[in-house]
N, CA, C and O atoms as a GROMACS GRO file, in nm:
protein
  316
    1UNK      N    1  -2.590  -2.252  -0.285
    1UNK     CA    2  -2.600  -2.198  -0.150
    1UNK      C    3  -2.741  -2.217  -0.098
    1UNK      O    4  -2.840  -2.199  -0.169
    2UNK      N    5  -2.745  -2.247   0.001
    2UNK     CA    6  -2.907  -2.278   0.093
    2UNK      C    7  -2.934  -2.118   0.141
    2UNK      O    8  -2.872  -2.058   0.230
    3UNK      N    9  -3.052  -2.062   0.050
    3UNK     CA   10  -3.150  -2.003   0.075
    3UNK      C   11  -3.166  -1.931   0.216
    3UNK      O   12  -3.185  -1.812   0.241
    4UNK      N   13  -3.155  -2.034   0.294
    4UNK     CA   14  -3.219  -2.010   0.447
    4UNK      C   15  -3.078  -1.944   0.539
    4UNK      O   16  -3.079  -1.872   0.640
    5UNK      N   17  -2.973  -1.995   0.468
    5UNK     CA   18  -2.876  -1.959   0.574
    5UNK      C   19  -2.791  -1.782   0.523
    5UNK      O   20  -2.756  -1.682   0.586
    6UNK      N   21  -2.788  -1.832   0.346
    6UNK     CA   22  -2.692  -1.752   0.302
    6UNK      C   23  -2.775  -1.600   0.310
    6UNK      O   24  -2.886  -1.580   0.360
    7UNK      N   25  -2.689  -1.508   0.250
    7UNK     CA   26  -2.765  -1.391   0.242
    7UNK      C   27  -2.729  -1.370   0.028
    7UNK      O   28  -2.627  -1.386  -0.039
    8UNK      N   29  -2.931  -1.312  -0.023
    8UNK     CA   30  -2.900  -1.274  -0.137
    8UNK      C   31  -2.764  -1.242  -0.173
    8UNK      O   32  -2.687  -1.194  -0.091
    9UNK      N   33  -2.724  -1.272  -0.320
    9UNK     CA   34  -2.552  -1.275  -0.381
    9UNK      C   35  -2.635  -1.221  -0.520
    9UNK      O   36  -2.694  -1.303  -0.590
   10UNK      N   37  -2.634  -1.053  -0.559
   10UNK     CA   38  -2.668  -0.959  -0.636
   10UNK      C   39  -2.591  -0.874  -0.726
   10UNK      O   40  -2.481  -0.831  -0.692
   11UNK      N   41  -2.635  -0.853  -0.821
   11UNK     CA   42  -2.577  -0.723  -0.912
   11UNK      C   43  -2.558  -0.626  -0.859
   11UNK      O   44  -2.662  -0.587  -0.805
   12UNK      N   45  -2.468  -0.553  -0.842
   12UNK     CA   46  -2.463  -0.428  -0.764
   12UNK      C   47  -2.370  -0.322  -0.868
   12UNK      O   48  -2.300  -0.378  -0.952
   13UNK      N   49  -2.370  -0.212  -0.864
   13UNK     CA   50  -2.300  -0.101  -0.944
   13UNK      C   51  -2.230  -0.057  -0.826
   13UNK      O   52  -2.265  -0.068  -0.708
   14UNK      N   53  -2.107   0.004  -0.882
   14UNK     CA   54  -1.961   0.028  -0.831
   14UNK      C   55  -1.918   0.151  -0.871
   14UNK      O   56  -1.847   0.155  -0.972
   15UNK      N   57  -1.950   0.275  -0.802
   15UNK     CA   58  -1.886   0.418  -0.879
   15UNK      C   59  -1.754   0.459  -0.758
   15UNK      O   60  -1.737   0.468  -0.636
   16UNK      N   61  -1.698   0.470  -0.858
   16UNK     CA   62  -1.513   0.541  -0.792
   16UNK      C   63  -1.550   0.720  -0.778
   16UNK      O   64  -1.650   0.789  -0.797
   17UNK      N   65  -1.413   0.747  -0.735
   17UNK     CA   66  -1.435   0.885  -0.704
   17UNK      C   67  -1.389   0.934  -0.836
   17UNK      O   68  -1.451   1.036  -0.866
   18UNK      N   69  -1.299   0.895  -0.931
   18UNK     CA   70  -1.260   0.864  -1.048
   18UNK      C   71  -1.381   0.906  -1.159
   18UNK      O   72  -1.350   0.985  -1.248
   19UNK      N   73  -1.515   0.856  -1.155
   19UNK     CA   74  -1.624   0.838  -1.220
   19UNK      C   75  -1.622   0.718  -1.283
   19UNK      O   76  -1.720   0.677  -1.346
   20UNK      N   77  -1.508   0.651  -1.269
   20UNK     CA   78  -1.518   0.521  -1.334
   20UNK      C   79  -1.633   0.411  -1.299
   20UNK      O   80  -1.610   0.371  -1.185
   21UNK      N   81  -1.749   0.346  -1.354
   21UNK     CA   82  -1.861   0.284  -1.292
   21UNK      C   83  -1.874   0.135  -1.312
   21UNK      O   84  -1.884   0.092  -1.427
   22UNK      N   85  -1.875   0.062  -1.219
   22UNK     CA   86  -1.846  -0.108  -1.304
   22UNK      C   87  -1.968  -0.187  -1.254
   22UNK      O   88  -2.049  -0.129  -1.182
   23UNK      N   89  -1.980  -0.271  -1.276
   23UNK     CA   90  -2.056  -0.395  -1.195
   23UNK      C   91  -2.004  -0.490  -1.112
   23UNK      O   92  -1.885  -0.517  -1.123
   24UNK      N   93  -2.077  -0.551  -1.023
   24UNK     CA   94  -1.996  -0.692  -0.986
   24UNK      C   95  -2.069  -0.784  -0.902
   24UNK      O   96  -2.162  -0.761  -0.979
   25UNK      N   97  -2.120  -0.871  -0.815
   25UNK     CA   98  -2.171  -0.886  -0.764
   25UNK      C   99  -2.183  -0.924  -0.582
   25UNK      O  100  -2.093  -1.003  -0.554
   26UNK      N  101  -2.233  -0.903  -0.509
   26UNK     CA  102  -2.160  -0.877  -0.384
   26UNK      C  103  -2.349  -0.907  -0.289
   26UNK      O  104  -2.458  -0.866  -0.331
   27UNK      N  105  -2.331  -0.962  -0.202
   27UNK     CA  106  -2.401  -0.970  -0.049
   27UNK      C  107  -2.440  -0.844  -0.002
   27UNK      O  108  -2.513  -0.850   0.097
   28UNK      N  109  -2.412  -0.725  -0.046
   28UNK     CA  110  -2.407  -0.612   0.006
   28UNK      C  111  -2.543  -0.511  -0.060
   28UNK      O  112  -2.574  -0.401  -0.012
   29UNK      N  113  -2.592  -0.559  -0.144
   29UNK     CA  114  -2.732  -0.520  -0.202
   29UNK      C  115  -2.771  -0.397  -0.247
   29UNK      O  116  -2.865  -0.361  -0.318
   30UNK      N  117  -2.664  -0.326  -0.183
   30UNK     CA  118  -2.690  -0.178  -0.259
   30UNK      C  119  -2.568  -0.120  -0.333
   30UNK      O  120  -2.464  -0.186  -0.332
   31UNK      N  121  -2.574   0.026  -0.412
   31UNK     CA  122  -2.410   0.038  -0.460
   31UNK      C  123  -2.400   0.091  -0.359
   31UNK      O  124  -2.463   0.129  -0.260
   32UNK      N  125  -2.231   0.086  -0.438
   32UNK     CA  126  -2.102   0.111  -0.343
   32UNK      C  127  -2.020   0.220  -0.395
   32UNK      O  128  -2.007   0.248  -0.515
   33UNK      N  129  -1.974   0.268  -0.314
   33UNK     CA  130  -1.878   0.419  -0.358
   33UNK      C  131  -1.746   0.410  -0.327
   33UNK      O  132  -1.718   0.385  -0.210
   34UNK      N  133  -1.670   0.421  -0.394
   34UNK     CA  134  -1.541   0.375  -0.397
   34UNK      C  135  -1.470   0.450  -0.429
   34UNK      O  136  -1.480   0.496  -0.542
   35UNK      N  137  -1.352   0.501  -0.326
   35UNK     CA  138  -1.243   0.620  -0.323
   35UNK      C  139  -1.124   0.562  -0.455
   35UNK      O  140  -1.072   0.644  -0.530
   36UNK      N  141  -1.101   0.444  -0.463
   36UNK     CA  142  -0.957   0.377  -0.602
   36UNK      C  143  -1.052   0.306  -0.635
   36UNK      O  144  -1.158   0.290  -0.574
   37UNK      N  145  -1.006   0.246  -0.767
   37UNK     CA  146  -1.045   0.130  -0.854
   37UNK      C  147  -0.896   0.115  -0.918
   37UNK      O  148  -0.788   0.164  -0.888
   38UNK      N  149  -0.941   0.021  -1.026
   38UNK     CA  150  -0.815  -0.005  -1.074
   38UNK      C  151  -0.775   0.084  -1.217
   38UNK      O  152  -0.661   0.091  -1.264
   39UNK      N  153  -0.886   0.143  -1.270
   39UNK     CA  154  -0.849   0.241  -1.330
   39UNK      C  155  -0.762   0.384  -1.323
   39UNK      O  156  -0.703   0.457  -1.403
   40UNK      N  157  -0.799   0.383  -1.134
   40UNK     CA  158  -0.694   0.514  -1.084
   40UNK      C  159  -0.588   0.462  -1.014
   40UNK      O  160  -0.481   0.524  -1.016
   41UNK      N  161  -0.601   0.355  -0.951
   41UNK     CA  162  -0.506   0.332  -0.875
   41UNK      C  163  -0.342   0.369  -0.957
   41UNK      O  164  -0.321   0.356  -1.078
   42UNK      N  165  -0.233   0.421  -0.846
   42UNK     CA  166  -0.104   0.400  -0.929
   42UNK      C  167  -0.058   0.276  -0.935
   42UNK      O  168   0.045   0.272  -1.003
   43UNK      N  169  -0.093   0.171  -0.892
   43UNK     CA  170   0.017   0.055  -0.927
   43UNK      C  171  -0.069  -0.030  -1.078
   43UNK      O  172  -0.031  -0.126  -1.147
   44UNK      N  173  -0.185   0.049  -1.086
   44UNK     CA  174  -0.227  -0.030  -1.232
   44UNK      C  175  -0.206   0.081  -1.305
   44UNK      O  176  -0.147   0.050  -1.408
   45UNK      N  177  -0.230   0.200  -1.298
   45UNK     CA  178  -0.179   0.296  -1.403
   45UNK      C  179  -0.013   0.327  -1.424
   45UNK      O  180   0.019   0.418  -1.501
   46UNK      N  181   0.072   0.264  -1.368
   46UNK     CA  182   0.192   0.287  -1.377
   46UNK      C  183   0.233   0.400  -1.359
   46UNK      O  184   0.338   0.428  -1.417
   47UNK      N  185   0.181   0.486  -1.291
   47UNK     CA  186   0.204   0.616  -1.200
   47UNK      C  187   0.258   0.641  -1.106
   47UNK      O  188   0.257   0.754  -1.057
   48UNK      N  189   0.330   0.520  -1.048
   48UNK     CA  190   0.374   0.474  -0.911
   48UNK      C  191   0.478   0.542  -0.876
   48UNK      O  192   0.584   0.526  -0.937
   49UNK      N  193   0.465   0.645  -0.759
   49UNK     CA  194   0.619   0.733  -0.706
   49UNK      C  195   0.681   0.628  -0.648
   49UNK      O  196   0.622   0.532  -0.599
   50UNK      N  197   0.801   0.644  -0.652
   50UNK     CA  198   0.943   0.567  -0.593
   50UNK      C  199   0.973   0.677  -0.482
   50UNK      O  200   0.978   0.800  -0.473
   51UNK      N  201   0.994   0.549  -0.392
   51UNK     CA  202   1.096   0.639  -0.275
   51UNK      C  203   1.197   0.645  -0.240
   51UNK      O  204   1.251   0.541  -0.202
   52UNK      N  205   1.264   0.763  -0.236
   52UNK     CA  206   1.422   0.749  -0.223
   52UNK      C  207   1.479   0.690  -0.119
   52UNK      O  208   1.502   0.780  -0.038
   53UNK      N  209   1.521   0.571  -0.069
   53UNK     CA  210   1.567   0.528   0.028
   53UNK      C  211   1.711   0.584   0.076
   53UNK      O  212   1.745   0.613   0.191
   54UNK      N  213   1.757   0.589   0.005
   54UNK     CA  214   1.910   0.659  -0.009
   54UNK      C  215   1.886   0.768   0.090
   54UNK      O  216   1.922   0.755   0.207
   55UNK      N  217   1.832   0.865   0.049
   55UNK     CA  218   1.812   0.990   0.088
   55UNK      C  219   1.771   0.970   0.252
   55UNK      O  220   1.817   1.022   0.354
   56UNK      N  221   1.657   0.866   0.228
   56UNK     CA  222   1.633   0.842   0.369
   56UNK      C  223   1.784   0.789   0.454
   56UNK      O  224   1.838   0.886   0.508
   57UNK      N  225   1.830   0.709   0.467
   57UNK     CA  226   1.947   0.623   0.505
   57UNK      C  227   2.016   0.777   0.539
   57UNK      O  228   2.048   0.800   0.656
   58UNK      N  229   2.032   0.852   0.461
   58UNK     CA  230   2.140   0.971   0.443
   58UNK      C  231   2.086   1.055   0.591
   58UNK      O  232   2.161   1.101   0.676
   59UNK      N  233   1.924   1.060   0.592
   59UNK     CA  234   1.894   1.168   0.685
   59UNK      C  235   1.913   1.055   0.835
   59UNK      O  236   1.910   1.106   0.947
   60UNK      N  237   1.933   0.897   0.818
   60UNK     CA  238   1.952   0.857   0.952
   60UNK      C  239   2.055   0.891   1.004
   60UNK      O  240   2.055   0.899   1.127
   61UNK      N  241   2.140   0.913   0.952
   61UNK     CA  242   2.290   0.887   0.946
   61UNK      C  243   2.324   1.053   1.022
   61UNK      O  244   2.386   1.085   1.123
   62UNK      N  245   2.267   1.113   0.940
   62UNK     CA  246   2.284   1.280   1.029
   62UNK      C  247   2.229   1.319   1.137
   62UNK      O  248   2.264   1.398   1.224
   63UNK      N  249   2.119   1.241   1.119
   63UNK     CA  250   2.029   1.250   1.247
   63UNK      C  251   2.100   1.187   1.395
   63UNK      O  252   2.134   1.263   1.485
   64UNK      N  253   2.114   1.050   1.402
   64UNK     CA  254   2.208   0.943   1.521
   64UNK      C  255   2.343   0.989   1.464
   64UNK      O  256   2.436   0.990   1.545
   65UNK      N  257   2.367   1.022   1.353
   65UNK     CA  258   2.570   0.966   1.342
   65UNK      C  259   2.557   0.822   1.268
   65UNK      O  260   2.483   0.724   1.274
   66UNK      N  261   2.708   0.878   1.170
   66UNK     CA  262   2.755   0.719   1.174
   66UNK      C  263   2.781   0.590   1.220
   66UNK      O  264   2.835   0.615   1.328
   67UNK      N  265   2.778   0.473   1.212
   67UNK     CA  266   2.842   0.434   1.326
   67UNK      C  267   3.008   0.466   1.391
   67UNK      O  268   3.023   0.585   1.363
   68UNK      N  269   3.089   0.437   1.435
   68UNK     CA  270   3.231   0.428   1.496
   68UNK      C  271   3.284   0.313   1.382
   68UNK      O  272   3.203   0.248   1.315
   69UNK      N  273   3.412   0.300   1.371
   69UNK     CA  274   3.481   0.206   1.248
   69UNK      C  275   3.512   0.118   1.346
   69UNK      O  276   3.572   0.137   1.452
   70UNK      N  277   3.457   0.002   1.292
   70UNK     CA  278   3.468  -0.126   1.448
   70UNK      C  279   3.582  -0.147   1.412
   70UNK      O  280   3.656  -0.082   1.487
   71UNK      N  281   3.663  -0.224   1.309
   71UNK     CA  282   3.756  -0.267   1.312
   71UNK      C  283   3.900  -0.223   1.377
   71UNK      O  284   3.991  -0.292   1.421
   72UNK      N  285   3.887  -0.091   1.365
   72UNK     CA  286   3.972  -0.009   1.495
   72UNK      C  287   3.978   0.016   1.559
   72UNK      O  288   4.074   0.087   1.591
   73UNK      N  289   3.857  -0.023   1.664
   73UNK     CA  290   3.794  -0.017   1.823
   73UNK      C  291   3.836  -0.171   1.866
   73UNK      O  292   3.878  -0.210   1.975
   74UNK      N  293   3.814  -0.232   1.766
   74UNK     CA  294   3.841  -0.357   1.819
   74UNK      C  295   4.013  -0.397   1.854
   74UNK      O  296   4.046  -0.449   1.960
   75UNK      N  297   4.092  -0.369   1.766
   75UNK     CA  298   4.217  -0.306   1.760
   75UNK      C  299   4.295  -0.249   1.916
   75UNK      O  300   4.395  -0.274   1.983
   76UNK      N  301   4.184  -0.161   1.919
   76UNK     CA  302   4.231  -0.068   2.072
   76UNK      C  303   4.179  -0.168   2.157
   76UNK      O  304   4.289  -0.202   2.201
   77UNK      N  305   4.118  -0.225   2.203
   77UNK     CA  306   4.103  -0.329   2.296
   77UNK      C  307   4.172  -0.415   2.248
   77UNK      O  308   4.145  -0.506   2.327
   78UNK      N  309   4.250  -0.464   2.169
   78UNK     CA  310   4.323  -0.604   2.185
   78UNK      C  311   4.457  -0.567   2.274
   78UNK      O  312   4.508  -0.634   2.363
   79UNK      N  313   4.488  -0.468   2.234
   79UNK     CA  314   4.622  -0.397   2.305
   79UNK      C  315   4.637  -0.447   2.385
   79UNK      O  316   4.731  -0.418   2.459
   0.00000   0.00000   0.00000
């Protein structure tokens, strides 16, 4: 990288809210404080809640209604 254009590319320390503390290196020159890492995150700790979609679908359905049974609407208009 040319000197003149780029900006310093440094060691920097990395603390989570976790306490977990890493290194890495980054343009950014000072540390950094960091709410996840991959030590807390749920999709690397396998902690990951599932969402019930079902349940959801269930509360649309009560909420608007079912739909109407087409095939027997359609029926009454062919008449």
């Amino acid at each position: 990288m040319n000197p003149e254009i780029h900006p310093e590319y440094k060691t920097i320390k990395v603390t989570c809210s976790c306490g977990s503390v890493f290194e890495t290196r980054s343009t950014l020159g000072q540390e950094l404080q960091i709410e996840v890492c991959s030590e807390c995150h749920p999709f690397f700790t396998g902690k990951q809640k599932l969402v019930d979609t079902a349940g959801r679908v269930e509360k649309f359905k009560n909420k608007y209604g079912a739909p109407k049974n087409e095939p027997e609407a359609a029926k009454a208009e062919e008449k």
